[in-house]
N, C-alpha and C positions, 0 to 999 in steps of 0.2 A: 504494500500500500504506500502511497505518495501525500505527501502532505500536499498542500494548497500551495502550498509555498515553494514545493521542491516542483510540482509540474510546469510552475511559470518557469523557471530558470529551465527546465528541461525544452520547453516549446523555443524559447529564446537561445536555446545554445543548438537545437535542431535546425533553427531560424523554420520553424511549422506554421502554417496557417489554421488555428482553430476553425471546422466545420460544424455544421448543426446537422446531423441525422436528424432526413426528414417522418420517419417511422417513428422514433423514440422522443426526438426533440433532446436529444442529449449531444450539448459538445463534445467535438474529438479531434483528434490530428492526430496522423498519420508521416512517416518518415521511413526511408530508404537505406540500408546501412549493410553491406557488404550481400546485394541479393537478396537481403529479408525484408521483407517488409512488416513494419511493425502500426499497430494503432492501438491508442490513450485514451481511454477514454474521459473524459475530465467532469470532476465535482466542483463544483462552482453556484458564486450566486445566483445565476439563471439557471440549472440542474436544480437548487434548493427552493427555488420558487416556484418550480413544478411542478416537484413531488408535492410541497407546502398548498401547492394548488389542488392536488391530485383529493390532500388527505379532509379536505374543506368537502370540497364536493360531497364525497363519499363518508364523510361524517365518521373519519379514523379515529381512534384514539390516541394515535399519535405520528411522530417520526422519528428514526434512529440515521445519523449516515455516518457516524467517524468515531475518531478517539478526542480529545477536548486537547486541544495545543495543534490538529493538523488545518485547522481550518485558517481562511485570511480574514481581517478587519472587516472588512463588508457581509461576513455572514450575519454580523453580528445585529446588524441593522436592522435586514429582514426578521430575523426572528423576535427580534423585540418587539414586531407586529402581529406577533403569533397569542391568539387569544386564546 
């Protein structure tokens, strides 16, 4: 697993262009590296606002997605709107 923090510095040293899968609506990028191809899928504040949306709708009890220190500063925002 990757922190929040360790994916930006991965996209940025890939030099990757994050996509949206239009199926899931989940960010990703994708990189080339001796024949393999690899893809990332990324958590992030738009990933967290769609589950957060998903769990609304659907009247969840809740959401789980990480360990507490891998997330970045703008998680934090959203969920402070979390009733």
């Amino acid at each position: 697993a990757y922190s929040m923090y360790s994916v930006e510095e991965l996209i940025n040293k890939w030099g990757a262009v994050p996509r949206i899968d239009d199926v899931s609506g989940q960010n990703y990028v994708e990189y080339e590296k001796e024949g393999n191809l690899y893809k990332l899928w990324i958590e992030d504040k738009d990933s967290l606002q769609k589950r957060l949306d998903l769990m609304k709708k659907y009247d969840l009890a809740g959401y789980a997605a990480w360990r507490l220190g891998y997330e970045t500063d703008d998680i934090w925002d959203i969920l402070s709107k979390v009733e």
